[in-house]
mmCIF file of the N, C-alpha and C atoms, coordinates in Angstrom:
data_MODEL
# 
_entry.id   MODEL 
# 
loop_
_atom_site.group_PDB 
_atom_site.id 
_atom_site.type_symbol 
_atom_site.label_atom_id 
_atom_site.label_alt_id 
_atom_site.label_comp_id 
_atom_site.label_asym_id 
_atom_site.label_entity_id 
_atom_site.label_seq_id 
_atom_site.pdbx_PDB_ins_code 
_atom_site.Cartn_x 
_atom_site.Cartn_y 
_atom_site.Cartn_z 
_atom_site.occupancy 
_atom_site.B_iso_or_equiv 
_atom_site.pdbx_formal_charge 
_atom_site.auth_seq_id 
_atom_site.auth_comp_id 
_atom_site.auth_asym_id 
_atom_site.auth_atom_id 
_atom_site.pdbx_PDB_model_num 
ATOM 1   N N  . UNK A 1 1  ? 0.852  -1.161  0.000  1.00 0.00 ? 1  UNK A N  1 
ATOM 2   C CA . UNK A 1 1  ? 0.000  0.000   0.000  1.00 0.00 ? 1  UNK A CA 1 
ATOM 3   C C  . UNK A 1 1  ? 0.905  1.232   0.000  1.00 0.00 ? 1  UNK A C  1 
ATOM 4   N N  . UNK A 1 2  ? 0.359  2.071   -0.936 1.00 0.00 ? 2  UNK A N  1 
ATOM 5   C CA . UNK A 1 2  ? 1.320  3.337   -1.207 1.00 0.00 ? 2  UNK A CA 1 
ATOM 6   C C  . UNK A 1 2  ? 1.502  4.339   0.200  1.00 0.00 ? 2  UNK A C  1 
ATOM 7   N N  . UNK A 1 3  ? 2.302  4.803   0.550  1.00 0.00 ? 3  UNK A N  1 
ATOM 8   C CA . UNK A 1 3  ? 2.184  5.782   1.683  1.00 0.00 ? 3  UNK A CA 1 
ATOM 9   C C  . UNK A 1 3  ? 2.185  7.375   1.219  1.00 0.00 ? 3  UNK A C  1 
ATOM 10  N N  . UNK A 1 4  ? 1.175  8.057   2.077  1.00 0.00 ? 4  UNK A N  1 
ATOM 11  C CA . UNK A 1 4  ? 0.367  9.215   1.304  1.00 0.00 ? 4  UNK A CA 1 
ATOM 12  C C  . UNK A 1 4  ? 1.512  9.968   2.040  1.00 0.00 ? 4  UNK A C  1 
ATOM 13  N N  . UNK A 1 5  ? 1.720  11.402  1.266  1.00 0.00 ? 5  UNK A N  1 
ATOM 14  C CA . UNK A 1 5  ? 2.629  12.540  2.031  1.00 0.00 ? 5  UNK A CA 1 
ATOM 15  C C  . UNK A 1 5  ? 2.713  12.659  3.420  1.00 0.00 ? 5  UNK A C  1 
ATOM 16  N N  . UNK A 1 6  ? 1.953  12.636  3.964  1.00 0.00 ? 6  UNK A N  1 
ATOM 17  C CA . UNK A 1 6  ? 2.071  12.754  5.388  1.00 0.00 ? 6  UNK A CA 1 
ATOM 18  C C  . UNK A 1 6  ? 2.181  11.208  5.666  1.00 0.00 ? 6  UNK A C  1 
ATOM 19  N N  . UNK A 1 7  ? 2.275  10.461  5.932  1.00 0.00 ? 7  UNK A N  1 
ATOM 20  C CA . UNK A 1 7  ? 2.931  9.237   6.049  1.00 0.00 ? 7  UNK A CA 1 
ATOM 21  C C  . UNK A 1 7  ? 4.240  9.489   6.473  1.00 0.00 ? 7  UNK A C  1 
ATOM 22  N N  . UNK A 1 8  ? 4.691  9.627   4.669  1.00 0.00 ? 8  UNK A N  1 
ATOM 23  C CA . UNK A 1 8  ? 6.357  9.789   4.330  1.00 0.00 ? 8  UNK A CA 1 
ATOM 24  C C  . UNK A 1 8  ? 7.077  10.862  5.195  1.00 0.00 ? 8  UNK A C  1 
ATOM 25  N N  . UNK A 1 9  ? 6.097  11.747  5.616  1.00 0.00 ? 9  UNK A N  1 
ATOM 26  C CA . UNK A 1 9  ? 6.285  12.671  6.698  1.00 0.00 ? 9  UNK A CA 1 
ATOM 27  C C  . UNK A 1 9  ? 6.673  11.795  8.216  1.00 0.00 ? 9  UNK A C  1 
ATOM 28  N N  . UNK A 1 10 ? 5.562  11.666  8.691  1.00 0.00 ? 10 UNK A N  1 
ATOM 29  C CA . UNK A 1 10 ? 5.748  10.342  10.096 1.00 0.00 ? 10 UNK A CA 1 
ATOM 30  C C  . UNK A 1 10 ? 6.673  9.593   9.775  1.00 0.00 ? 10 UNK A C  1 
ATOM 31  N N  . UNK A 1 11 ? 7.017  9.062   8.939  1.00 0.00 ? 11 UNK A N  1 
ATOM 32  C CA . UNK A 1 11 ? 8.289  8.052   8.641  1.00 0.00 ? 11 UNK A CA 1 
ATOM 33  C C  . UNK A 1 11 ? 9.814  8.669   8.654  1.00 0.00 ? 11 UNK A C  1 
ATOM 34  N N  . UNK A 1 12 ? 9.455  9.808   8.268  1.00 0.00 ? 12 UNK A N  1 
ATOM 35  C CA . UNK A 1 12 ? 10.821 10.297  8.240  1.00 0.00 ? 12 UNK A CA 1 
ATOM 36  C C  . UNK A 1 12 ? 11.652 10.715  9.751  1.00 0.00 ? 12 UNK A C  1 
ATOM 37  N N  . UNK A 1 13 ? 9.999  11.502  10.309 1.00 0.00 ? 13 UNK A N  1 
ATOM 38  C CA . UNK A 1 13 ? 10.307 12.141  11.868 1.00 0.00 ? 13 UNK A CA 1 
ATOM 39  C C  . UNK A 1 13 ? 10.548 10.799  12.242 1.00 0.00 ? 13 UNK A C  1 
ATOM 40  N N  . UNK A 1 14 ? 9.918  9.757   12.542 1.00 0.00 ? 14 UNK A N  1 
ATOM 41  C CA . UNK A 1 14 ? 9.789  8.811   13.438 1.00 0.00 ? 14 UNK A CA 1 
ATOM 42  C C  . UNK A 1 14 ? 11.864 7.698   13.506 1.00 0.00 ? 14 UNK A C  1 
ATOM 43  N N  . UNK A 1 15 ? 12.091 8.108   11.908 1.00 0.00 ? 15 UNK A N  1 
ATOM 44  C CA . UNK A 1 15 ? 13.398 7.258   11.440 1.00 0.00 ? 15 UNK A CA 1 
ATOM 45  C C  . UNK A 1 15 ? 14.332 8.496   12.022 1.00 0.00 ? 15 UNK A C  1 
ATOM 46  N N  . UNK A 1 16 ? 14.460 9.693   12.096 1.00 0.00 ? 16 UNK A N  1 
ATOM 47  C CA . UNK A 1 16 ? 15.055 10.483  12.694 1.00 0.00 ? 16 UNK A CA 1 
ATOM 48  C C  . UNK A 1 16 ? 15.383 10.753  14.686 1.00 0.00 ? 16 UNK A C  1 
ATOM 49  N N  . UNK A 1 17 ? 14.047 10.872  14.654 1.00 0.00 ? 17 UNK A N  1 
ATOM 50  C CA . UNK A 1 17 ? 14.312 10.285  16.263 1.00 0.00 ? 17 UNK A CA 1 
ATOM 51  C C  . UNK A 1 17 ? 14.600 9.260   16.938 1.00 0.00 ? 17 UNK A C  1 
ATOM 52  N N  . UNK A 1 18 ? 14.984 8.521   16.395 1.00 0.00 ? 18 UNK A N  1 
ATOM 53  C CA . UNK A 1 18 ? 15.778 7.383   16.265 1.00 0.00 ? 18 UNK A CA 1 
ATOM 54  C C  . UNK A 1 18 ? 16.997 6.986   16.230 1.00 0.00 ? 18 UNK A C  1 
ATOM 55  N N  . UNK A 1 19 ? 17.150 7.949   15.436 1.00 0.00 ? 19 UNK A N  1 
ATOM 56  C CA . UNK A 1 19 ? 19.209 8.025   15.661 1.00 0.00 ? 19 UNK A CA 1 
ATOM 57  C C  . UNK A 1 19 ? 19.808 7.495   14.762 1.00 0.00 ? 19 UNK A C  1 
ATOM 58  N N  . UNK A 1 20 ? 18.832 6.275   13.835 1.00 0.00 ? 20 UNK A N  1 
ATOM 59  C CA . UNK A 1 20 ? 19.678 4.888   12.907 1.00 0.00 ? 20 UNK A CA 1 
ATOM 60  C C  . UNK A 1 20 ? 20.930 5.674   12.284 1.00 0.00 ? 20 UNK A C  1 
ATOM 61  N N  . UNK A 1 21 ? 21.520 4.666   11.864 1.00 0.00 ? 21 UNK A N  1 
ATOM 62  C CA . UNK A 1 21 ? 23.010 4.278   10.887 1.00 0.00 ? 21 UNK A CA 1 
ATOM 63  C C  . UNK A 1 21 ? 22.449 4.582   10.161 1.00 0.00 ? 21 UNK A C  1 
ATOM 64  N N  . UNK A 1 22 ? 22.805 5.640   9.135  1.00 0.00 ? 22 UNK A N  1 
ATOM 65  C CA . UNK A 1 22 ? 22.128 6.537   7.661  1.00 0.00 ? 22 UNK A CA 1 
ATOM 66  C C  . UNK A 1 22 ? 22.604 5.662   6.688  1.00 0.00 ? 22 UNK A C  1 
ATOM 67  N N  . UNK A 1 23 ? 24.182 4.801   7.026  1.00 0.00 ? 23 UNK A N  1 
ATOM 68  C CA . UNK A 1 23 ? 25.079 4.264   5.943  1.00 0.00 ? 23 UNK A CA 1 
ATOM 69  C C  . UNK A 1 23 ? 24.067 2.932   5.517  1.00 0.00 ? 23 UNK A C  1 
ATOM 70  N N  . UNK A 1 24 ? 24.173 2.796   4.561  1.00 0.00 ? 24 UNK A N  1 
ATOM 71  C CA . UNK A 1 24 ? 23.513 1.670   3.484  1.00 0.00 ? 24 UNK A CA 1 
ATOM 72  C C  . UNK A 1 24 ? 24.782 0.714   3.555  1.00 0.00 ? 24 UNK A C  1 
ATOM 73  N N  . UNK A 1 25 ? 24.266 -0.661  3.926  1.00 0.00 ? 25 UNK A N  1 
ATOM 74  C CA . UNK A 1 25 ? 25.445 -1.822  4.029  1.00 0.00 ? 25 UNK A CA 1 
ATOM 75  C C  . UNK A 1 25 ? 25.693 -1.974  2.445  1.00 0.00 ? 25 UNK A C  1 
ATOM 76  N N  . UNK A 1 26 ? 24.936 -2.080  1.704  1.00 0.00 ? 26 UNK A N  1 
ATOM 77  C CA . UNK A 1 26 ? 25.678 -2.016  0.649  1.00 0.00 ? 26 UNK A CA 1 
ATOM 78  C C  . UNK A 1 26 ? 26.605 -1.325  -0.067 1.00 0.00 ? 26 UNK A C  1 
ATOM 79  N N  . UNK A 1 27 ? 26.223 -0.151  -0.738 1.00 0.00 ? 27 UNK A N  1 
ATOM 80  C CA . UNK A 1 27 ? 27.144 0.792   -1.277 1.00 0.00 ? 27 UNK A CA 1 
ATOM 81  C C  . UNK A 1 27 ? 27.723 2.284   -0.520 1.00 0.00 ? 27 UNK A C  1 
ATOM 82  N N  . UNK A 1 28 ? 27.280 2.369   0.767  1.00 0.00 ? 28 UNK A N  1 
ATOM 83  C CA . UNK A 1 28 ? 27.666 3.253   1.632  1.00 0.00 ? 28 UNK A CA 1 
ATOM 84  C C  . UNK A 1 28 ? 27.059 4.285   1.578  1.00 0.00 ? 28 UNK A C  1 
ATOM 85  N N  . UNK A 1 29 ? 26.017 4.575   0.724  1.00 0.00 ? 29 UNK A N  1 
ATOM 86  C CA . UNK A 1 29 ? 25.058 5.351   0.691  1.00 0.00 ? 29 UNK A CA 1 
ATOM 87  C C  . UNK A 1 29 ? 24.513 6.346   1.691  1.00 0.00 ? 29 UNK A C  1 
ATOM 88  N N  . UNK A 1 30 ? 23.797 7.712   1.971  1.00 0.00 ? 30 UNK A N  1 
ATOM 89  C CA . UNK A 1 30 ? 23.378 8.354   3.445  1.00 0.00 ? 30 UNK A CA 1 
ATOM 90  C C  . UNK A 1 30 ? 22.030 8.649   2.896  1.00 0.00 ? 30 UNK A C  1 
ATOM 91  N N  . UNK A 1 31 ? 21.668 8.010   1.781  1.00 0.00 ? 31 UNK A N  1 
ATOM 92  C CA . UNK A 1 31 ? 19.938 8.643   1.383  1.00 0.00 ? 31 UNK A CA 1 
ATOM 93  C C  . UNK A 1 31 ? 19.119 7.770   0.996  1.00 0.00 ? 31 UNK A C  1 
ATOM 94  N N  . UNK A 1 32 ? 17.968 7.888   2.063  1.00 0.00 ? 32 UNK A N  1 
ATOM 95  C CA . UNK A 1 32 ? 16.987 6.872   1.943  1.00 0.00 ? 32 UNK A CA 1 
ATOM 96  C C  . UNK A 1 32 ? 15.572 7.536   1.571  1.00 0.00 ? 32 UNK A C  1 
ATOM 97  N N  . UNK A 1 33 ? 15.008 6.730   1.037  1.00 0.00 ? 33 UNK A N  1 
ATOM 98  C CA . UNK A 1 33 ? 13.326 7.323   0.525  1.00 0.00 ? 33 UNK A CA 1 
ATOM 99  C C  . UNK A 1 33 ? 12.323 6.148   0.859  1.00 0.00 ? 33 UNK A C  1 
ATOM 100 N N  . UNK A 1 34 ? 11.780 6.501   1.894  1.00 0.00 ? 34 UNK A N  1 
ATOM 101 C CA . UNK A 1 34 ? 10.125 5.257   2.515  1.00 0.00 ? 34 UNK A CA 1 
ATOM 102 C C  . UNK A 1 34 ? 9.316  4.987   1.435  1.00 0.00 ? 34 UNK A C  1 
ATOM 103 N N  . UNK A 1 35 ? 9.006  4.046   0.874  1.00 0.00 ? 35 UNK A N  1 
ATOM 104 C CA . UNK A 1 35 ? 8.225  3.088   -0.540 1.00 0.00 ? 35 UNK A CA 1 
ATOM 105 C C  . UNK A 1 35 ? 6.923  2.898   0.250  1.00 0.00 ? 35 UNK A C  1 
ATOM 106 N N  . UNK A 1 36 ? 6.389  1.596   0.453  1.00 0.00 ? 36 UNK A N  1 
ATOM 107 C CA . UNK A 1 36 ? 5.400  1.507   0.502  1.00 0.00 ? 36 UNK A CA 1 
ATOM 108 C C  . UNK A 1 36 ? 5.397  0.981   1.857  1.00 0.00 ? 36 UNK A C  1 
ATOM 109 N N  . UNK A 1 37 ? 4.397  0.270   2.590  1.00 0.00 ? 37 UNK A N  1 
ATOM 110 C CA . UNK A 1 37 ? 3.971  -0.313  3.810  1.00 0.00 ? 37 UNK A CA 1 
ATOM 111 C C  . UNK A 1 37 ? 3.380  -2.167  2.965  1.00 0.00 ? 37 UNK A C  1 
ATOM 112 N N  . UNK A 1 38 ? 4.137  -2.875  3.162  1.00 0.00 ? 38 UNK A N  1 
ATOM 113 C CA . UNK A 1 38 ? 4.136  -4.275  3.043  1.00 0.00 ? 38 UNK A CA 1 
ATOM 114 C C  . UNK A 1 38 ? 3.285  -5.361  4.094  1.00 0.00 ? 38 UNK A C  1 
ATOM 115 N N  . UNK A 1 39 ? 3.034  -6.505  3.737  1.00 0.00 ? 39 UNK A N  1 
ATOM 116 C CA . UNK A 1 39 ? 2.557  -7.249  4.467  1.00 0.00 ? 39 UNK A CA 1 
ATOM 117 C C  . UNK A 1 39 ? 3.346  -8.638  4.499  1.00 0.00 ? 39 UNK A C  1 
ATOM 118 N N  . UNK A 1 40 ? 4.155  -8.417  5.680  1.00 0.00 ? 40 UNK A N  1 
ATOM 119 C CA . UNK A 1 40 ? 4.883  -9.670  6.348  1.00 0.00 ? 40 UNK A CA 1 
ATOM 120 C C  . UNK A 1 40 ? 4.620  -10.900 7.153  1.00 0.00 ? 40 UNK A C  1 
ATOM 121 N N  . UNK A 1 41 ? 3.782  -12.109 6.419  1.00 0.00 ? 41 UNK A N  1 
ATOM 122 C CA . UNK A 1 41 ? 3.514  -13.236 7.008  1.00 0.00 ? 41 UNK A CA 1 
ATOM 123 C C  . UNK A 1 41 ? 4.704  -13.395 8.477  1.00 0.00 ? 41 UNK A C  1 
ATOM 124 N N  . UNK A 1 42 ? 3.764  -14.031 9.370  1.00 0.00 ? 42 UNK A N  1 
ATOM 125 C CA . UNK A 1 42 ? 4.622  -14.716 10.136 1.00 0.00 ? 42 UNK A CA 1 
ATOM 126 C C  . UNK A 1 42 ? 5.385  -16.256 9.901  1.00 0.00 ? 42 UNK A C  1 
ATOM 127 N N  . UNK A 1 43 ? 6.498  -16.740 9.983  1.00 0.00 ? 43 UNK A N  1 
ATOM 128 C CA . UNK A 1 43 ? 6.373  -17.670 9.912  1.00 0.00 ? 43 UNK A CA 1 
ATOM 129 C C  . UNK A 1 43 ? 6.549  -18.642 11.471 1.00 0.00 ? 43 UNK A C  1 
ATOM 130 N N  . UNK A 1 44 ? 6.262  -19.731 10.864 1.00 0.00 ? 44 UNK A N  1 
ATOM 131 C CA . UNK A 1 44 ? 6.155  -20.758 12.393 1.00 0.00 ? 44 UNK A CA 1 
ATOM 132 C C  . UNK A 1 44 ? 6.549  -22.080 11.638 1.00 0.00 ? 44 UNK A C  1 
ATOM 133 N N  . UNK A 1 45 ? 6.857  -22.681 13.044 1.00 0.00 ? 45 UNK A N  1 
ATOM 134 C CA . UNK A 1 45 ? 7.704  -24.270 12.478 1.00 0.00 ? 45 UNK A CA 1 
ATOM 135 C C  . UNK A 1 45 ? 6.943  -24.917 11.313 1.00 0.00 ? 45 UNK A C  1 
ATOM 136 N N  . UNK A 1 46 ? 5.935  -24.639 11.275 1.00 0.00 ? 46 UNK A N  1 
ATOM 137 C CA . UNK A 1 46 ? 4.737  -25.244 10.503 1.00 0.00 ? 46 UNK A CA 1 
ATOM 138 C C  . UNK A 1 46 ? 4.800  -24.412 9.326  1.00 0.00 ? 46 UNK A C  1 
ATOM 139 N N  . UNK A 1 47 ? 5.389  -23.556 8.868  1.00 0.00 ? 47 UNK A N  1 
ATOM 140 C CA . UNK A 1 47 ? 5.342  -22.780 7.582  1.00 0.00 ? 47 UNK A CA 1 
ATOM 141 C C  . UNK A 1 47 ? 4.510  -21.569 8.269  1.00 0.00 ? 47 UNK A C  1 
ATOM 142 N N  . UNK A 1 48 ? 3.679  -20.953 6.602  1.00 0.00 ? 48 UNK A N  1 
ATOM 143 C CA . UNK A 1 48 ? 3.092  -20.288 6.478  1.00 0.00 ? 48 UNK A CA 1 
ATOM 144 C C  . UNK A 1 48 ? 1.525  -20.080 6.092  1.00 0.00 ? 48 UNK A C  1 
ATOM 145 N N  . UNK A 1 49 ? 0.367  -20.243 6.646  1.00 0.00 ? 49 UNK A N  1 
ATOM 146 C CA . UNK A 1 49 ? -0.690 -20.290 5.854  1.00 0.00 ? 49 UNK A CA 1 
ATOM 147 C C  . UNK A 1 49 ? -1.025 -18.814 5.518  1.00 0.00 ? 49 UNK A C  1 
ATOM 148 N N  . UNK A 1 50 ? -2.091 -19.220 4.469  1.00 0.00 ? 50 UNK A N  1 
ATOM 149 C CA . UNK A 1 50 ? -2.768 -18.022 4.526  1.00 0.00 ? 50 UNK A CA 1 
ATOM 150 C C  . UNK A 1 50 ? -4.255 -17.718 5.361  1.00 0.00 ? 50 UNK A C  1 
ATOM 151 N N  . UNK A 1 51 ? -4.199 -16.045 5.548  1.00 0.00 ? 51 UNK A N  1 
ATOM 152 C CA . UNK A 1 51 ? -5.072 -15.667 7.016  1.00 0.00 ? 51 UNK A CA 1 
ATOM 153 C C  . UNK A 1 51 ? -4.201 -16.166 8.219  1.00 0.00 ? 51 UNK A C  1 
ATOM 154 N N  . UNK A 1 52 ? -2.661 -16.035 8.190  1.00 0.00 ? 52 UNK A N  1 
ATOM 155 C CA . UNK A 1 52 ? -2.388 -16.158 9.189  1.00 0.00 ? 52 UNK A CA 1 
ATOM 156 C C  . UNK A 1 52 ? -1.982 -14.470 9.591  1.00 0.00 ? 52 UNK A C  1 
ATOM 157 N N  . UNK A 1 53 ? -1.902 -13.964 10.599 1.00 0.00 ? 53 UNK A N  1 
ATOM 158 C CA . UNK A 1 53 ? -0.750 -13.158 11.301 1.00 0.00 ? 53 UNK A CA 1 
ATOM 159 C C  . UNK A 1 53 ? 0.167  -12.353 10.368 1.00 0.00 ? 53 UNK A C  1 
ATOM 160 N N  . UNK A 1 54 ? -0.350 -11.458 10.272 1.00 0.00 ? 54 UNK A N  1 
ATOM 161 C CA . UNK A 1 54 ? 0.846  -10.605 9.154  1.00 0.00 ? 54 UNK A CA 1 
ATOM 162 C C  . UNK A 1 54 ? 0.966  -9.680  10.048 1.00 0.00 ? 54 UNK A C  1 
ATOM 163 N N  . UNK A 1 55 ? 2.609  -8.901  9.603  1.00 0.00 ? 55 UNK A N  1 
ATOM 164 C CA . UNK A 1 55 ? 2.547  -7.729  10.671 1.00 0.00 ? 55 UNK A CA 1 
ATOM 165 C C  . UNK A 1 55 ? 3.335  -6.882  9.158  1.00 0.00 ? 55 UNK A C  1 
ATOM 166 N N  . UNK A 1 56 ? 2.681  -5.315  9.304  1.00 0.00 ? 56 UNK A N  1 
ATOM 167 C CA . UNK A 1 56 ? 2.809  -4.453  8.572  1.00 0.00 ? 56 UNK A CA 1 
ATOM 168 C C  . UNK A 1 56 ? 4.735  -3.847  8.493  1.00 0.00 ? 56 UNK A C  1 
ATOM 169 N N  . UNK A 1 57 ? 4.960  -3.890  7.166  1.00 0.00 ? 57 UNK A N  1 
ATOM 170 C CA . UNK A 1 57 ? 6.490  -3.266  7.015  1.00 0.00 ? 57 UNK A CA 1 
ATOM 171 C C  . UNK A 1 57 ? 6.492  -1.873  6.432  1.00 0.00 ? 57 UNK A C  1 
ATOM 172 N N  . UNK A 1 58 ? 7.109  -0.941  6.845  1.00 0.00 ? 58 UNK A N  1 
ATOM 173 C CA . UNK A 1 58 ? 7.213  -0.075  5.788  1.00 0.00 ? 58 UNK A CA 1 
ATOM 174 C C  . UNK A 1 58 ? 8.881  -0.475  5.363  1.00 0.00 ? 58 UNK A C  1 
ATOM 175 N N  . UNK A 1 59 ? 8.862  -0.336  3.487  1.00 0.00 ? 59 UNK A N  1 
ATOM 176 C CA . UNK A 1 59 ? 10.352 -0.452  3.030  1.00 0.00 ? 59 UNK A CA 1 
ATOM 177 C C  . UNK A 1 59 ? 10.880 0.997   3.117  1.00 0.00 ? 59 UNK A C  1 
ATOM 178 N N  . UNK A 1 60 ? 12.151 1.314   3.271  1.00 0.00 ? 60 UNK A N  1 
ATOM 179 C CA . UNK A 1 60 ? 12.921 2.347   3.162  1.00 0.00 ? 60 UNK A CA 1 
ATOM 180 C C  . UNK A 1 60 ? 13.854 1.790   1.902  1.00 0.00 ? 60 UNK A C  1 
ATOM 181 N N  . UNK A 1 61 ? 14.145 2.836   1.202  1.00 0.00 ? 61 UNK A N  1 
ATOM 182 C CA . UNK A 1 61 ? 15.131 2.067   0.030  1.00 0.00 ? 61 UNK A CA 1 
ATOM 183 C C  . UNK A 1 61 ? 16.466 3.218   -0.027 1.00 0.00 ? 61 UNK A C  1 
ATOM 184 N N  . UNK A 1 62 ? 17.716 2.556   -0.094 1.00 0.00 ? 62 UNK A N  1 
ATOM 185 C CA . UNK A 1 62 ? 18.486 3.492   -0.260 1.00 0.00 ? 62 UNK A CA 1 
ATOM 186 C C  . UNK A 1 62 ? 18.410 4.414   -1.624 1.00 0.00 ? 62 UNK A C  1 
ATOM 187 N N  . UNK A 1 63 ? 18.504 5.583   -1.996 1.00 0.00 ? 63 UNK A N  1 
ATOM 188 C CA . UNK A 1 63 ? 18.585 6.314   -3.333 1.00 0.00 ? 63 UNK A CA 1 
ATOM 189 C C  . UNK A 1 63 ? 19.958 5.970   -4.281 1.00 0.00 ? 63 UNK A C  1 
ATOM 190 N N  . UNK A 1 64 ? 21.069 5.467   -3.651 1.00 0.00 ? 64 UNK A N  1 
ATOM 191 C CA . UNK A 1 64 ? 21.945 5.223   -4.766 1.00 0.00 ? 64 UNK A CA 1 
ATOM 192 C C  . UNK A 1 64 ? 21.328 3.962   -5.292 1.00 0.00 ? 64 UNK A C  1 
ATOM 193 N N  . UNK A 1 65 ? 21.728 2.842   -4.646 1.00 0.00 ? 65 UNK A N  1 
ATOM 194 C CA . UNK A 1 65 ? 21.272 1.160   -5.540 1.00 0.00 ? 65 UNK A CA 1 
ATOM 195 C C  . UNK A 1 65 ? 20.454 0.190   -5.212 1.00 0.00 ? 65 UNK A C  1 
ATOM 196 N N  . UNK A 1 66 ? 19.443 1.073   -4.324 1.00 0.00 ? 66 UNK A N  1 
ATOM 197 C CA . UNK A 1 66 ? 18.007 0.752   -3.676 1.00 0.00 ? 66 UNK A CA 1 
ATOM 198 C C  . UNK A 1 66 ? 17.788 -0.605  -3.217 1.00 0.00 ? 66 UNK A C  1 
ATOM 199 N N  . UNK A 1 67 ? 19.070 -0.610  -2.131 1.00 0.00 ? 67 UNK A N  1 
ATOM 200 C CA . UNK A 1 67 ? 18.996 -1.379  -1.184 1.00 0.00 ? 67 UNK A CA 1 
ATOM 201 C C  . UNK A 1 67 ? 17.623 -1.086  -0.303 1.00 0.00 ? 67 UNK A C  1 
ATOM 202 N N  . UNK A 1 68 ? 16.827 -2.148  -0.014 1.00 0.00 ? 68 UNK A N  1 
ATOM 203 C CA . UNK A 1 68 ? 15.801 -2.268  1.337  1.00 0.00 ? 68 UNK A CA 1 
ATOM 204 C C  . UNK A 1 68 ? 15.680 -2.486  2.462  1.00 0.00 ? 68 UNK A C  1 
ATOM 205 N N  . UNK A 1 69 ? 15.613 -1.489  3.464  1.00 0.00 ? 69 UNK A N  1 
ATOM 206 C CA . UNK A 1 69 ? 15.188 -1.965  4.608  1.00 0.00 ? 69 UNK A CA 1 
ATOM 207 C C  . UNK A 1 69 ? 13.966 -2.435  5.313  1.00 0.00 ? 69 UNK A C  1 
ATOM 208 N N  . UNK A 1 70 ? 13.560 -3.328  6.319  1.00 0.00 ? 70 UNK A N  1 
ATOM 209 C CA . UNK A 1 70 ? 12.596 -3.003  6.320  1.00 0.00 ? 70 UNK A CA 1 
ATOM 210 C C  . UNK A 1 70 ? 11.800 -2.752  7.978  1.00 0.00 ? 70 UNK A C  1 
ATOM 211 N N  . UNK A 1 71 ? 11.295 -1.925  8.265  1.00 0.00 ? 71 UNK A N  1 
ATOM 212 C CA . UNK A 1 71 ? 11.126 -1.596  9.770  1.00 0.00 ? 71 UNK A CA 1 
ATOM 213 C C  . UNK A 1 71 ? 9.585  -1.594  10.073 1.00 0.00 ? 71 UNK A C  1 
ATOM 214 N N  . UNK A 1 72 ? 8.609  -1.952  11.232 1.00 0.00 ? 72 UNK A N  1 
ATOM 215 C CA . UNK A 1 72 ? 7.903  -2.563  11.340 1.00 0.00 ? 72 UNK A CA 1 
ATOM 216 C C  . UNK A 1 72 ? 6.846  -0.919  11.491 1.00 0.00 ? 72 UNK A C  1 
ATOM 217 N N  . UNK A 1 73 ? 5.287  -1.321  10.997 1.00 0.00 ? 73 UNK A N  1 
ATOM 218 C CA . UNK A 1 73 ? 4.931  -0.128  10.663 1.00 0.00 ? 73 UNK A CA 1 
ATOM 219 C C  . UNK A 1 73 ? 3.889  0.691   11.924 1.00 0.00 ? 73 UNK A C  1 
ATOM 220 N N  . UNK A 1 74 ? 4.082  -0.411  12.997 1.00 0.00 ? 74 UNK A N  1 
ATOM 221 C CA . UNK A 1 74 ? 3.099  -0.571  14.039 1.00 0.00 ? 74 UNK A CA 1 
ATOM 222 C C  . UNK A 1 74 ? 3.474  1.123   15.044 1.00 0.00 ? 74 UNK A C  1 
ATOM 223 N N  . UNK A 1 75 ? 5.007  0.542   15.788 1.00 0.00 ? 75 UNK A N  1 
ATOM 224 C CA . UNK A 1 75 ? 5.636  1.647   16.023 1.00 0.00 ? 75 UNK A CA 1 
ATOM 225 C C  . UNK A 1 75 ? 5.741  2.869   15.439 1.00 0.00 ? 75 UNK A C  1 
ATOM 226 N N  . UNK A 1 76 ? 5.677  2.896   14.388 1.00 0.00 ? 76 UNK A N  1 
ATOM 227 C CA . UNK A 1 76 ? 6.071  4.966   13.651 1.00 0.00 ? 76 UNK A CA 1 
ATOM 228 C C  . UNK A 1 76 ? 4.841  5.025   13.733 1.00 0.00 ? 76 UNK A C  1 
ATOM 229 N N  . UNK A 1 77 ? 3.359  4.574   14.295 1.00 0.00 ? 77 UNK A N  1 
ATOM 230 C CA . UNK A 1 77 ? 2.090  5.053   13.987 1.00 0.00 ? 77 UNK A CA 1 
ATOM 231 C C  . UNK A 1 77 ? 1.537  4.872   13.254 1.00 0.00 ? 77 UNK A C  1 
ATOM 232 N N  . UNK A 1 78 ? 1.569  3.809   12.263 1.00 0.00 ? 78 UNK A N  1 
ATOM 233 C CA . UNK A 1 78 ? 0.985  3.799   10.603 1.00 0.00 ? 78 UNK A CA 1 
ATOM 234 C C  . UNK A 1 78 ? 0.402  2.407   10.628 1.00 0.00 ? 78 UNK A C  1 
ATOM 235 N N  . UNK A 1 79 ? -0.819 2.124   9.945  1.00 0.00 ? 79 UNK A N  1 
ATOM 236 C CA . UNK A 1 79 ? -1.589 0.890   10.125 1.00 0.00 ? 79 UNK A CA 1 
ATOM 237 C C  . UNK A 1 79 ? -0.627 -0.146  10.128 1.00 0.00 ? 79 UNK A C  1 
# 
C-alpha cells in the first residue's frame, strides 16, 4: 500500500528520532526514501498459511542502488 505525504512525513520524523546508521550496508550510501507499507507473514515451524498473522512493514530504500530496509509499521504510527 502506497504511503500518502504525510505518512512519508511520520516516517521520516519517526526514522530520525531514532538516531539509525544513515550508511547503506551495501554501497555506503546516506539517502533513503520510505516506498510503501508491506505485508509480512509470520512464519512458524509449521510454515506459512494463509489468514495467518501478518505484521505491517514499511520499506525504506536506499537512493543510490536501492537497497531495502525493512522496519515494522506498528511503532512509527501507521496501520
Amino acid at each position: 500500500m502506497p504511503l500518502t505525504p504525510a505518512e512519508i512525513q511520520k516516517v521520516e520524523r519517526w526514522l530520525t528520532s531514532k538516531k539509525l546508521n544513515p550508511t547503506c550496508p551495501s554501497c555506503g550510501g546516506r539517502k533513503w526514501t520510505p516506498l510503501d507499507i508491506i505485508s509480512a507473514n509470520t512464519i512458524t515451524a509449521k510454515g506459512t498459511t494463509i489468514g495467518e498473522k501478518s505484521i505491517p512493514m514499511v520499506q525504506i530504500a536506499c537512493t543510490n542502488c536501492g537497497f531495502i530496509k525493512l522496519y515494522a509499521a506498528v511503532p512509527m504510527g501507521l496501520p
